[in-house]
Structures are given as C-alpha cells and as structure tokens.
N, C-alpha and C positions, 0 to 999 in steps of 0.2 A: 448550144446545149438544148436537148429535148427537155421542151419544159411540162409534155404529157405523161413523161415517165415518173416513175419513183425512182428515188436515189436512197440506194442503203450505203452508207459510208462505212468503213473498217478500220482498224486496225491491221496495215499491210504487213507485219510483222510478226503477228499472231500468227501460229498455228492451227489454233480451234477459229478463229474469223475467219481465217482463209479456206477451212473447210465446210465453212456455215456459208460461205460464197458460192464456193461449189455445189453446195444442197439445193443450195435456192434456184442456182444458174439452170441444174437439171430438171425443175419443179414451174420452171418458169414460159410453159407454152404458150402463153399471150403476149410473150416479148414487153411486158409490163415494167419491167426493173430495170436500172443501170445500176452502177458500183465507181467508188471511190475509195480510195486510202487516204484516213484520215491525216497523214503525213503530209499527202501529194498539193499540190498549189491549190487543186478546185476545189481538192475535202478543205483545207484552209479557209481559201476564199467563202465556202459556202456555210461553215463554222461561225466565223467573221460578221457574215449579212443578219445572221441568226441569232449573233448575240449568244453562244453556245458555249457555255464554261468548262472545260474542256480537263480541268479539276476534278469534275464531278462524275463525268462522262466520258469515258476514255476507248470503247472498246464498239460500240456500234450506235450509230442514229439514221433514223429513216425519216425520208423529206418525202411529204405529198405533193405534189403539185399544185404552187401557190404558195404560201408560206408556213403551212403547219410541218410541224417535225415531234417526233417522239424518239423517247431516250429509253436507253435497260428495256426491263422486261415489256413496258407497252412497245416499244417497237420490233421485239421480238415476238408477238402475238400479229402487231397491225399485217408484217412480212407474211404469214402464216396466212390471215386470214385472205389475203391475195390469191394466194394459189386456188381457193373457191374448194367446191368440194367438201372430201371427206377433211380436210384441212380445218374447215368452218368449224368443225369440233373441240378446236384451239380454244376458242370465244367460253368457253367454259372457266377458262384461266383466268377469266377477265371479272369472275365473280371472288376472286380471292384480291384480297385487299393490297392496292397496288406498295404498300408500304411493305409488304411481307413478301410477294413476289420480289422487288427491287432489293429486298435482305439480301436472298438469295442467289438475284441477278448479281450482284456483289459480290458475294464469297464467288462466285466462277469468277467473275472479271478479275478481282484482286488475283488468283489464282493461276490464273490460265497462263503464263509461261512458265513456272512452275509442272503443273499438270499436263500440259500438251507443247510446251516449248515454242520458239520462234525461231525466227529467220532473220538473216541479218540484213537483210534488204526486201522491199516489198515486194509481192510476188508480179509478174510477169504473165498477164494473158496470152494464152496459145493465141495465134493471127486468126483463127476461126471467133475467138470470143473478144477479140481486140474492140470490137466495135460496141461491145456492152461498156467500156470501162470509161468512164469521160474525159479522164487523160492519159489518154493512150493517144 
C-alpha cells in the first residue's frame, strides 16, 4: 500500500459515493488520493486498525497518511481542501460548527439510496483508474 497517499474509503454501493469518487478522481492532478470500498477487505482491514465504528459512519472516511482519519462533514472539507486552489474556499465550512455541518452530513447520508439509489455490487474501476483503487 502507498502509505504517501490519502485514502478516501466509500461506500461501494452508493450512488452519490460513487459519484463523489469520480469528482474527486477528475479534480485530483497530483495523484494525491487512493479509494477504497468500505465493503472491500482493505476498507475493512483499515476500518479495524482505526478502531472505526462503523454505526456511526457509514458512507465516507478519509485517512492521511500515518494514523489520522476524519469522518462526515470534516472529511468532506479535508478531500476539498487537497485539490488546493479555488477549492481552498471550502475552509470557510470549517467555521460553522462541526456538530451542525455533521446534522446535515447525516440527513444526505441517511438518505442517499433513497435520493440517488444504489448498486448491487461495488463499482468496478475502468483498467485506466484500476491502479487508484487499493483492491483492485
């Protein structure tokens, strides 16, 4: 495993995850990021090392390299602030209180097959993006 990269884990099943994969995949010119499905052995395993209650957090967590990781809304801010840039403008989100962002991050998470549906099996990286995904 690249232990310089960040790892965003998913929900392979999701619709809206899988397409917040693809945003990022296209956004990601520093080759900075990998991807996991929170289903798959590694999203498990790296779940597991992390002591991650998976109750609570179902739908996205991002690992920095080393042992920090962020849940909900902070890890959908830290992913953002990566791409650098006009991006950086995100960090604004970061002054509203993270207990009222993660409300939020909530109601879509609870929601999101509902709202955007799923799949019945994780998705499958084209061979061009095979080499982002860590179990592949």
């Amino acid at each position: 495993m690249e232990i310089d990269k960040k790892i965003i884990l998913f929900d392979g099943v999701c619709n809206l995850c899988n397409g917040a994969v693809q945003f990022v995949i296209k956004r990601d010119k520093q080759d900075m990021f990998r991807y996991a499905a929170l289903q798959s052995e590694i999203g498990k395993q790296l779940i597991t090392e992390r002591a991650i209650d998976t109750s609570k957090v179902d739908s996205i967590i991002f690992i920095e390299p080393g042992v920090a990781y962020f849940t909900k809304s902070d890890a959908a801010l830290q992913i953002g602030k990566g791409f650098g840039g006009f991006w950086n403008v995100l960090a604004i989100f970061s002054w509203i209180p993270k207990s009222f962002r993660d409300t939020i991050y909530d109601l879509i998470a609870r929601n999101r097959y509902k709202w955007f549906g799923r799949k019945d099996a994780c998705m499958i990286p084209t061979p061009e993006l095979q080499a982002k995904f860590l179990d592949s």
